[in-house]
Backbone as CSV, one residue per row, in Angstrom:
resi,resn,N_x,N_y,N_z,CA_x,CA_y,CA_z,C_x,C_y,C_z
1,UNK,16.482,34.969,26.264,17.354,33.834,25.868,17.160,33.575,24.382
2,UNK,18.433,33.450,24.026,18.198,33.129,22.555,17.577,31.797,22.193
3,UNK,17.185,31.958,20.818,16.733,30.356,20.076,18.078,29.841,20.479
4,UNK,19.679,30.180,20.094,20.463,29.292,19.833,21.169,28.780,21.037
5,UNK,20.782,29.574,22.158,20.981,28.751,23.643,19.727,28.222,24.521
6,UNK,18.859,28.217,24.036,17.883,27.013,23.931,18.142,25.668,23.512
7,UNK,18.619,26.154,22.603,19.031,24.682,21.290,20.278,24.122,22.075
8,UNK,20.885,24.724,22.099,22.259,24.124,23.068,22.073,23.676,24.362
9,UNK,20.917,24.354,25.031,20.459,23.872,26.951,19.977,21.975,26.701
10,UNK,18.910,22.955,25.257,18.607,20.938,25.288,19.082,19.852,24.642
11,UNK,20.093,20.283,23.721,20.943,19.595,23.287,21.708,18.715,24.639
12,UNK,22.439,19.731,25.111,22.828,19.438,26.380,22.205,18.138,27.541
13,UNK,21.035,18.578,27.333,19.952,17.893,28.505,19.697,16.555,28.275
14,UNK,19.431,16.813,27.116,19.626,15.197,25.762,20.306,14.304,26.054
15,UNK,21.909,14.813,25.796,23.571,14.256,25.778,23.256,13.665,27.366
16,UNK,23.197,14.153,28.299,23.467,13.915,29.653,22.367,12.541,29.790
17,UNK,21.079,13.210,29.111,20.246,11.821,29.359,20.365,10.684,29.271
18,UNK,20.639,10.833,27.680,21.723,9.515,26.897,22.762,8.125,28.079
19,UNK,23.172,9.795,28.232,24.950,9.236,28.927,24.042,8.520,30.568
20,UNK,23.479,9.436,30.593,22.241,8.639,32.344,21.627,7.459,32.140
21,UNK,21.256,7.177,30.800,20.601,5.867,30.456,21.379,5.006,30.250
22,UNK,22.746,5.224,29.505,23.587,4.177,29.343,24.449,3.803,30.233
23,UNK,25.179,4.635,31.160,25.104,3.902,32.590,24.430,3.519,33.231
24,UNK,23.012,3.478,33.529,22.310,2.537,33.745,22.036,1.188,33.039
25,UNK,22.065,1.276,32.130,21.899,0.226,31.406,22.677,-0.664,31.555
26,UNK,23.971,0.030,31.620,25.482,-1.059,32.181,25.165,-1.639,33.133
27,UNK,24.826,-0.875,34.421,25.186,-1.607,35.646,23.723,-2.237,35.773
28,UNK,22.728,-2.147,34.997,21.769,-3.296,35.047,22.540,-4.259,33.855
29,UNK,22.929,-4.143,32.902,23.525,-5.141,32.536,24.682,-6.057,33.107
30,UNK,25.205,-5.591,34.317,26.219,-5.820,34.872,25.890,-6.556,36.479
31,UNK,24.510,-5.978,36.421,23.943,-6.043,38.107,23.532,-8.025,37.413
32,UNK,22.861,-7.930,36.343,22.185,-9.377,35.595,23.361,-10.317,35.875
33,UNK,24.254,-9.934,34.962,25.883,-11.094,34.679,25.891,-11.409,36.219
34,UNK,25.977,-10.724,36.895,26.327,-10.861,38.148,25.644,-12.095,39.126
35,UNK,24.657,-11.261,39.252,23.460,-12.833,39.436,23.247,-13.607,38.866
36,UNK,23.101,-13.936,37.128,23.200,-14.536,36.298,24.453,-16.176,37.180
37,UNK,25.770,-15.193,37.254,26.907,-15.711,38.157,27.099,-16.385,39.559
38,UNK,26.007,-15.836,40.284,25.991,-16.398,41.296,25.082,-17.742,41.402
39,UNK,23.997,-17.281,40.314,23.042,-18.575,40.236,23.995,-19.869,39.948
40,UNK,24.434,-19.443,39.178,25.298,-20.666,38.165,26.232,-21.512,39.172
41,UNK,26.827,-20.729,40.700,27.703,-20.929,41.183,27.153,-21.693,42.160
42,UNK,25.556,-21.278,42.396,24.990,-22.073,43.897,24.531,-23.296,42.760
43,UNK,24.275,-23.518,41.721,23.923,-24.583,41.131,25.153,-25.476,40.948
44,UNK,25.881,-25.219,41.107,27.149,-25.870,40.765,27.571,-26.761,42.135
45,UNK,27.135,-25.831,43.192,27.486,-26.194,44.688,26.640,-27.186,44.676
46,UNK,24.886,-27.077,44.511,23.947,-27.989,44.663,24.388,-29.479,43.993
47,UNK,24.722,-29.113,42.385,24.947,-30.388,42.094,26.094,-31.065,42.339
48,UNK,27.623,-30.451,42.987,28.627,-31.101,43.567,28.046,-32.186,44.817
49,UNK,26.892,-31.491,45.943,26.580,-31.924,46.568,25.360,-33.086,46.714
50,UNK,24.802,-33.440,45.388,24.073,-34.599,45.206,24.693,-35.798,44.780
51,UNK,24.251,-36.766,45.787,24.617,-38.129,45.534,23.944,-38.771,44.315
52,UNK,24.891,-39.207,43.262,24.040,-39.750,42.444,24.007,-41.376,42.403
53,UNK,23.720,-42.319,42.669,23.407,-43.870,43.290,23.802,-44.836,42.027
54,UNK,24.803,-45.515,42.232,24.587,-47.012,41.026,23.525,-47.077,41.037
55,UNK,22.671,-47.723,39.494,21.651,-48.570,39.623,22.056,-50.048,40.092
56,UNK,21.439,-50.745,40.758,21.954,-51.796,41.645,21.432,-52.965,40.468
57,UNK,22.001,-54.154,40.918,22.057,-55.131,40.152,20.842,-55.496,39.975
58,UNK,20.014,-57.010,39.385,19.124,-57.690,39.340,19.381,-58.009,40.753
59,UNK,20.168,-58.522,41.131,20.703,-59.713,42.555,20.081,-58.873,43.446
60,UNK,21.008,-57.522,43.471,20.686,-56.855,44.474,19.607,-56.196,44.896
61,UNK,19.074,-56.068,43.829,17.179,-55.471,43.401,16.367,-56.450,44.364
62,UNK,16.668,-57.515,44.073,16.046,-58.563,44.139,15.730,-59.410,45.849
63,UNK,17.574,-58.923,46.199,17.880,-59.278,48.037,17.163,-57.688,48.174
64,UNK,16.633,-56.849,47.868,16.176,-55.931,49.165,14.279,-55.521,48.409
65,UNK,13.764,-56.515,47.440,12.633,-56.520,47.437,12.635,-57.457,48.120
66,UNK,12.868,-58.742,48.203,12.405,-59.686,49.078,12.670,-59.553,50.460
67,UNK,13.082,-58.784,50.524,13.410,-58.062,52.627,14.629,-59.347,52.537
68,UNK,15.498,-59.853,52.247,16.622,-60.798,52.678,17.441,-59.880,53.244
69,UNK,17.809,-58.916,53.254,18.199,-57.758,53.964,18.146,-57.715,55.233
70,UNK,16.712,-57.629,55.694,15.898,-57.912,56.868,16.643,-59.053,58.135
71,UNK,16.754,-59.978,57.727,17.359,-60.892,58.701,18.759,-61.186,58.669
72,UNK,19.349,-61.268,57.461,20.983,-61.186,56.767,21.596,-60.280,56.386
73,UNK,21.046,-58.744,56.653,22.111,-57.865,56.773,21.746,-57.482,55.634
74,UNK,22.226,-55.954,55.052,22.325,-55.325,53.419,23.922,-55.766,52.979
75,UNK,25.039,-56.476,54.052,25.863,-57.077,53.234,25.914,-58.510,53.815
76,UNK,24.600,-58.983,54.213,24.739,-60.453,54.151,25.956,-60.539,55.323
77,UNK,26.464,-59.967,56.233,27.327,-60.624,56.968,26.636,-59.871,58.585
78,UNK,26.156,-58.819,58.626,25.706,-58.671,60.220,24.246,-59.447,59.959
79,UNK,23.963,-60.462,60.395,22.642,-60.637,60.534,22.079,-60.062,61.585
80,UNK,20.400,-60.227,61.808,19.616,-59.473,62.760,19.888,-60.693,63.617
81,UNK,20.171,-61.578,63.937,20.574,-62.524,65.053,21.582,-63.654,65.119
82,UNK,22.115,-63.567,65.736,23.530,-64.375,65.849,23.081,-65.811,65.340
83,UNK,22.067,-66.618,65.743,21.439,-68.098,64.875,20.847,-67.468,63.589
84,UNK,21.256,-66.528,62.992,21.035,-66.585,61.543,22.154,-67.202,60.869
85,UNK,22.399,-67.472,59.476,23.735,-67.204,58.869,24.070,-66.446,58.062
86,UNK,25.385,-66.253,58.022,26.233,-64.991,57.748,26.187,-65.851,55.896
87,UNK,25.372,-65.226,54.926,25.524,-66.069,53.146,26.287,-65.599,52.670
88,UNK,26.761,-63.814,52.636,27.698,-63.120,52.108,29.063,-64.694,51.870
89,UNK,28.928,-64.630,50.020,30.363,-65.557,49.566,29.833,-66.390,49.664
90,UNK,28.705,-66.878,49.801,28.488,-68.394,50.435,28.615,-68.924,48.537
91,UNK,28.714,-70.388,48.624,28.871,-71.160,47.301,27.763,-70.697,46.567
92,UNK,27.558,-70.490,45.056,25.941,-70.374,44.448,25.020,-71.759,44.221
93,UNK,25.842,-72.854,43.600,25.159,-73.818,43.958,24.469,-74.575,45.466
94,UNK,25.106,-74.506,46.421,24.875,-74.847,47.597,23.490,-73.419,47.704
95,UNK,24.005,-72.244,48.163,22.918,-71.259,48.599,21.635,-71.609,47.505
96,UNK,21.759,-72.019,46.310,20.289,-71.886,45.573,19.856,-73.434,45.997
97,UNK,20.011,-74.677,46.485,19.767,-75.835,47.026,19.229,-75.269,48.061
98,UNK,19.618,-74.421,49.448,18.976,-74.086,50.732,18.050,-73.703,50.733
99,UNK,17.856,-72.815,49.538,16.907,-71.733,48.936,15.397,-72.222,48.735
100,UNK,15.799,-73.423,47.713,14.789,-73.829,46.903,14.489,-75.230,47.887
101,UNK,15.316,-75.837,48.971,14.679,-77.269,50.068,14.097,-76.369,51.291
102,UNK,14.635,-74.815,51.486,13.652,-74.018,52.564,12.180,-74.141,51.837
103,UNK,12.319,-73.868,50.506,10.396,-73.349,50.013,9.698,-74.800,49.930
104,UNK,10.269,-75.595,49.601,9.797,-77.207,49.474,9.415,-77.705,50.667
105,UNK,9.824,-77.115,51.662,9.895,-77.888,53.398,10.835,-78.642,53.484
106,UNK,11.715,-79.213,52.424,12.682,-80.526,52.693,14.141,-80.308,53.819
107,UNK,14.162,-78.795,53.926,14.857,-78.249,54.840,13.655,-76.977,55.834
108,UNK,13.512,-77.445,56.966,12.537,-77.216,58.411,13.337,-76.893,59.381
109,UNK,14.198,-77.281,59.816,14.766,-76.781,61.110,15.396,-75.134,61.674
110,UNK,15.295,-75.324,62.408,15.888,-74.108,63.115,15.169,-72.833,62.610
111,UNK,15.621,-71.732,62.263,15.088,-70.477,61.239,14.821,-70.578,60.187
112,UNK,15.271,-71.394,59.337,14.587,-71.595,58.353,13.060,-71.552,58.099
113,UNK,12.443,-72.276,59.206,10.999,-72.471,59.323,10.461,-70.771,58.558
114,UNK,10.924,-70.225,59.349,10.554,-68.595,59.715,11.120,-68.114,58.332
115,UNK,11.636,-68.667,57.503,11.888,-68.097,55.949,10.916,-68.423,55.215
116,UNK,10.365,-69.766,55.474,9.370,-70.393,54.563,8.524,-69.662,53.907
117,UNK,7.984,-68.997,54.507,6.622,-67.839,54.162,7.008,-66.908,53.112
118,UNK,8.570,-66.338,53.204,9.156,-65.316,52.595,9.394,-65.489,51.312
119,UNK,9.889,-66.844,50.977,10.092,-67.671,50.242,9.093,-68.468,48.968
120,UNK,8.030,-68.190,49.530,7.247,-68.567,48.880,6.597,-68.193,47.431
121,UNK,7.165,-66.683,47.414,7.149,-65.819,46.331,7.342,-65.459,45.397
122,UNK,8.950,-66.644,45.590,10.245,-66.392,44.821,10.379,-67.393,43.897
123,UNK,10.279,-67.383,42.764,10.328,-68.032,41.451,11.469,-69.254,41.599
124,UNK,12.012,-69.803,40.669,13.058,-70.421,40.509,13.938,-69.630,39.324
125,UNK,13.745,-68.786,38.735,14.421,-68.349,38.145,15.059,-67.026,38.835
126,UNK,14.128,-66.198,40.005,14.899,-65.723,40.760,15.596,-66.287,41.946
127,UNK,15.373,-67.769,42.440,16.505,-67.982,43.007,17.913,-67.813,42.405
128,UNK,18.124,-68.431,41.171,18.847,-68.654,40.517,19.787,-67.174,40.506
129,UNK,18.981,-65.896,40.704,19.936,-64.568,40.420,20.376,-64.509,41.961
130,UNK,19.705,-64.649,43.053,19.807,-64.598,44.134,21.335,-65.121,44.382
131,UNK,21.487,-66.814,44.046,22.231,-67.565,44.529,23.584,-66.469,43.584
132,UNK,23.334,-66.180,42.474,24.876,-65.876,41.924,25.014,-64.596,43.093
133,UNK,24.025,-63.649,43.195,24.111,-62.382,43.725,25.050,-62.819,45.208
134,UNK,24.357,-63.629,45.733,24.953,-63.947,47.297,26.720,-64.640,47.321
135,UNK,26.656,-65.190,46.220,28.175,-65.949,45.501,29.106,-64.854,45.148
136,UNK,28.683,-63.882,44.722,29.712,-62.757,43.512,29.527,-62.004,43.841
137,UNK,29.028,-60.723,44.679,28.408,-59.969,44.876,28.361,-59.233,46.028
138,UNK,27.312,-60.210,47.035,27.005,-59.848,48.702,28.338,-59.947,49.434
139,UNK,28.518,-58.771,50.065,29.586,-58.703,50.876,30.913,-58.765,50.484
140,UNK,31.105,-58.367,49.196,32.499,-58.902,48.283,33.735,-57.645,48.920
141,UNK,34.259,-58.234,49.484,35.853,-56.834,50.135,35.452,-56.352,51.042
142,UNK,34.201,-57.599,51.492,34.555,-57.256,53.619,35.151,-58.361,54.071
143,UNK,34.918,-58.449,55.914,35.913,-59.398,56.620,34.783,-60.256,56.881
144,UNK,34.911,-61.513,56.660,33.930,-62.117,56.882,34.323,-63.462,58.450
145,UNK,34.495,-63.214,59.674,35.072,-64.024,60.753,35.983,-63.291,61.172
146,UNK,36.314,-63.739,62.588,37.529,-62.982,63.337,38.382,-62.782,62.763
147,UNK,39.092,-63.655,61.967,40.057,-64.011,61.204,41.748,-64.017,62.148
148,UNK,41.019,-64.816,63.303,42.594,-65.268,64.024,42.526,-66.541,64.499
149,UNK,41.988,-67.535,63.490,42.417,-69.262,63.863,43.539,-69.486,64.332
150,UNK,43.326,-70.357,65.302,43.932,-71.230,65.869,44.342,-72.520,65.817
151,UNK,45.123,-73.007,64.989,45.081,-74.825,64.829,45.249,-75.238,66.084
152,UNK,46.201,-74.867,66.552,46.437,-75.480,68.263,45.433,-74.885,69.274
153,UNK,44.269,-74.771,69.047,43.043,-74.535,69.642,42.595,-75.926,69.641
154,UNK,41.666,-76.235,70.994,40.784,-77.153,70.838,40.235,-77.600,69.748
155,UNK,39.329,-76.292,69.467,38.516,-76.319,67.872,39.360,-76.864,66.736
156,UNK,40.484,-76.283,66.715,41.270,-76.336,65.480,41.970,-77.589,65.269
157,UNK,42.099,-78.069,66.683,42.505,-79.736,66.377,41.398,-80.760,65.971
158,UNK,40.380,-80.125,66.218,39.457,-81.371,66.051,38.646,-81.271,64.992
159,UNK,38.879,-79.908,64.360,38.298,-79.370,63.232,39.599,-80.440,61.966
160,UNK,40.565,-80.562,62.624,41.286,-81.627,61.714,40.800,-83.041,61.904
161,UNK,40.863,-83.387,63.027,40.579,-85.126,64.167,39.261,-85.342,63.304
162,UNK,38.302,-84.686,63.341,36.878,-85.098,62.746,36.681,-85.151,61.666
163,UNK,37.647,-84.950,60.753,37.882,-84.637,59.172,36.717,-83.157,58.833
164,UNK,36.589,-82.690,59.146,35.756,-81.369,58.564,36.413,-81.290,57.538
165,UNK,37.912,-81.026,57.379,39.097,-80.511,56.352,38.451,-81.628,55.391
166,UNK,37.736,-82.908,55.416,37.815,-83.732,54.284,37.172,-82.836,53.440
167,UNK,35.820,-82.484,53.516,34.581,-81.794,53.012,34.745,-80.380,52.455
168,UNK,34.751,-79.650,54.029,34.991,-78.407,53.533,36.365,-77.350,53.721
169,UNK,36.880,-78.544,53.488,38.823,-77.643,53.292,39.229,-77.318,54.508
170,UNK,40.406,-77.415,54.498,41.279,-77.036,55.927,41.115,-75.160,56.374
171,UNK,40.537,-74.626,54.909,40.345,-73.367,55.554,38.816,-72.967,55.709
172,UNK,38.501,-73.824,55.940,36.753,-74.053,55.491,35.824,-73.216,54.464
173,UNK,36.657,-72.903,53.802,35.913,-72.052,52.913,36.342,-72.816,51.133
174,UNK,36.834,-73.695,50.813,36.883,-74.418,49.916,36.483,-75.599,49.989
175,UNK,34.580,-75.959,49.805,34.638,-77.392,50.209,34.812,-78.300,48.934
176,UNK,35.225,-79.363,49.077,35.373,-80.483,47.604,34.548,-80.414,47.273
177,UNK,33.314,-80.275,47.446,32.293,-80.387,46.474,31.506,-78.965,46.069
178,UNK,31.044,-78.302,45.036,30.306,-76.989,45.022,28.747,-77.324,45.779
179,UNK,28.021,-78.466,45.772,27.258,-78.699,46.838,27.278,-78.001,48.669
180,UNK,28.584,-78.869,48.659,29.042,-78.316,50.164,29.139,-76.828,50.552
181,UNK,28.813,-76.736,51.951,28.922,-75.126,52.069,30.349,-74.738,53.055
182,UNK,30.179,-73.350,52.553,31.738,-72.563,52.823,31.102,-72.451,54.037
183,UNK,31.392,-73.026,55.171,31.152,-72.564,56.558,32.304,-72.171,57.545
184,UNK,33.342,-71.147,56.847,34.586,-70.695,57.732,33.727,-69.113,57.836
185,UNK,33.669,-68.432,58.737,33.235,-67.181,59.460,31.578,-67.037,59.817
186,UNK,31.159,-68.377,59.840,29.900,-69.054,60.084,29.762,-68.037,61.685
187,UNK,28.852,-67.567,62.312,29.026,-67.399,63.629,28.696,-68.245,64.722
188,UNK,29.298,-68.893,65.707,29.338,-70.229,66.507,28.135,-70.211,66.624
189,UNK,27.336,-69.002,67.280,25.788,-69.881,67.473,24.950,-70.628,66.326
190,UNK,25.265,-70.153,65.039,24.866,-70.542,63.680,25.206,-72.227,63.986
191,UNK,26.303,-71.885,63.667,27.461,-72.906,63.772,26.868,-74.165,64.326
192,UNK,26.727,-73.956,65.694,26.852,-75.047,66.690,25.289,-75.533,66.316
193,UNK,24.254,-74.906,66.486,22.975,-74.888,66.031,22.777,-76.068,65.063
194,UNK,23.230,-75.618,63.834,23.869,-76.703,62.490,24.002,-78.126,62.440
195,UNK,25.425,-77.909,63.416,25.730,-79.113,64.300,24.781,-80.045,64.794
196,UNK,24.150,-79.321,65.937,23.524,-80.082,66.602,22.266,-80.940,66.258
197,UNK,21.588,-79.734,65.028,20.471,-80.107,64.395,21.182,-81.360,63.042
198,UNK,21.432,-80.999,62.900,22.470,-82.461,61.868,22.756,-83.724,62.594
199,UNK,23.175,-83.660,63.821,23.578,-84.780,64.770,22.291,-85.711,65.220
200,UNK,21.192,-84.883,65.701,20.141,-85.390,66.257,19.158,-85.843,64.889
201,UNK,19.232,-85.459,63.720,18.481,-85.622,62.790,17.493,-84.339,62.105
202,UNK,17.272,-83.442,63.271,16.074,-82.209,62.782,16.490,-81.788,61.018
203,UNK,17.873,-81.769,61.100,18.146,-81.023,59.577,18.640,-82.716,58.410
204,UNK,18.046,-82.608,57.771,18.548,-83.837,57.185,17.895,-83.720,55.275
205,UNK,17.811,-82.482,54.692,17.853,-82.235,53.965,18.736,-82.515,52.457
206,UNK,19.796,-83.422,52.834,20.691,-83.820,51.476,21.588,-85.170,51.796
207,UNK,22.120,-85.719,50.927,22.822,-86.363,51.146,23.958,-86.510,51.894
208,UNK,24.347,-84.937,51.751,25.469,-84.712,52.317,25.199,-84.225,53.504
209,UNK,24.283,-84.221,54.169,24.056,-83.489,55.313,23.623,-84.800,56.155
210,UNK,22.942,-85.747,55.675,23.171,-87.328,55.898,24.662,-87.886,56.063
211,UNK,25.149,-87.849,55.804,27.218,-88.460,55.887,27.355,-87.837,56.688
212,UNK,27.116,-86.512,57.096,27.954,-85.436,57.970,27.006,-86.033,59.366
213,UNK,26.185,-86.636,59.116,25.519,-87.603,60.419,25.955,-88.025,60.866
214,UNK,26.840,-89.091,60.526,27.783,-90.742,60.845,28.904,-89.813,61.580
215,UNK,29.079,-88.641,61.031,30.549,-87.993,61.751,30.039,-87.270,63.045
216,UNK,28.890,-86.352,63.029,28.669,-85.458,64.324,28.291,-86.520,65.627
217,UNK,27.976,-87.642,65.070,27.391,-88.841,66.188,28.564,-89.197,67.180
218,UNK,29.974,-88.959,66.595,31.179,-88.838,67.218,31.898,-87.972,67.616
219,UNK,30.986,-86.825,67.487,31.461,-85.563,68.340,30.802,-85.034,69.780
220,UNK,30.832,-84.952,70.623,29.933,-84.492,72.008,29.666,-83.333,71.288
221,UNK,28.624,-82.670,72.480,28.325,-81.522,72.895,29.509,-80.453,73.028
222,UNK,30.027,-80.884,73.812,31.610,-79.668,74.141,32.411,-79.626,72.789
223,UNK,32.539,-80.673,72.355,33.358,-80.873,71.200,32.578,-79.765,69.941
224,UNK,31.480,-79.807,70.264,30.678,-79.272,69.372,30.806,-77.534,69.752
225,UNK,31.053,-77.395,70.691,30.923,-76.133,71.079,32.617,-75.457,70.730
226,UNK,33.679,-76.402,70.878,34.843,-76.012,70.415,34.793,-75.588,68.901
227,UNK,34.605,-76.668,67.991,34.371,-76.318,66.741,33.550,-75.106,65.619
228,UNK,32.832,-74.742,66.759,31.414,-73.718,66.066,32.907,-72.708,66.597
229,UNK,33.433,-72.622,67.840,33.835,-71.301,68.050,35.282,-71.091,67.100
230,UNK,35.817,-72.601,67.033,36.598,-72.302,65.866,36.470,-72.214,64.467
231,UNK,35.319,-72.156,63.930,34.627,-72.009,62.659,34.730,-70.925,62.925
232,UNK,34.106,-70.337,63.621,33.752,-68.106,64.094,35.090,-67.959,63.088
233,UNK,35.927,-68.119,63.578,37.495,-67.413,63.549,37.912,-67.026,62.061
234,UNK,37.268,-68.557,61.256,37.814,-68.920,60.077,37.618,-67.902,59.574
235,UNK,38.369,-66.620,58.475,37.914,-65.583,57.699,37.528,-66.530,56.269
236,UNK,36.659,-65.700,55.467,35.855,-66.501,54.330,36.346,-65.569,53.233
């Protein structure tokens, strides 16, 4: 064999190598993009699929460190028991008065008692975020009561006859005074509870809960039981 087909075999052998390395090189450069591509695509899936959360208010920070959650619901309207009350909307002045005569003792009756302890924790300057939170906030663009009153119901006549409408509005959710509370989608056992403890004296925490004395003293029992169920109805 000659020198000059020597020179040409490995010339040859060379060229081919070349050309063997650089298609490889492609389809590892190509095999990379590729996966490179798919990574990018399951990351894309991952982060379509993460929830990312409002940061929640002061108010709301505030109703689920103190467990108010716990007995009134995370929107303040299912409570954990029908003699709770439903605060979602409730007035801010009125709710920060309940707030701050529950921690004082000046309001004792019924469940409340059983807040006292909870309460005890809570500043006056976080009532104060509480009460707007529960006003502006809790439960805002749900249904708050059946929402199918009846005027020509028992309840609904006497929810006029007894003046309730003086206080807290014919739809019970506007009372004349920001003191007074919005008690339209109240739930009757709440309700009647209220009542009764107001009538006999157990709740006697304000002035106004004093006046509303002179009136429940002229309502029975049954009468009382009409009214709580027509309060239920009232939407808030």
């Amino acid at each position: 064999m000659t020198s000059s087909t020597k020179f040409f075999m490995k010339t040859t052998q060379l060229i081919l190598l070349m050309l063997a390395l650089s298609a490889l090189a492609s389809c590892t450069c190509c095999d990379r993009e590729e996966r490179q591509a798919k990574a990018r695509e399951r990351q894309g899936i991952i982060m379509a699929n993460v929830v990312v959360e409002e940061p929640l208010s002061a108010g709301a920070q505030l109703y689920r460190d103190k467990t108010c959650n716990t007995c009134h619901g995370d929107d303040g309207i299912k409570s954990l028991l029908p003699n709770y009350p439903i605060i979602a909307q409730q007035g801010e002045e009125y709710a920060l008065q309940q707030m701050l005569d529950i921690k004082s003792g000046n309001r004792a009756a019924g469940q409340s008692a059983a807040m006292k302890p909870i309460v005890q924790s809570v500043t006056d300057e976080e009532f104060a975020i509480l009460a707007q939170f529960i006003a502006t906030e809790l439960g805002q663009g749900k249904a708050i009561g059946s929402g199918n009153p009846d005027p020509a119901s028992p309840g609904g006549k006497l929810f006029k006859s007894k003046t309730c409408v003086a206080c807290h509005g014919k739809d019970g959710k506007t009372p004349v005074l920001k003191a007074y509370p919005k008690i339209a989608g109240l739930s009757a056992e709440y309700a009647k509870m209220q009542m009764l403890d107001i009538k006999n004296g157990a709740r006697a925490n304000s002035q106004a809960v004093l006046g509303m004395k002179g009136i429940m003293h002229l309502v029975s029992e049954e009468e009382i039981n009409h009214l709580a169920d027509y309060i239920a109805t009232l939407p808030r």
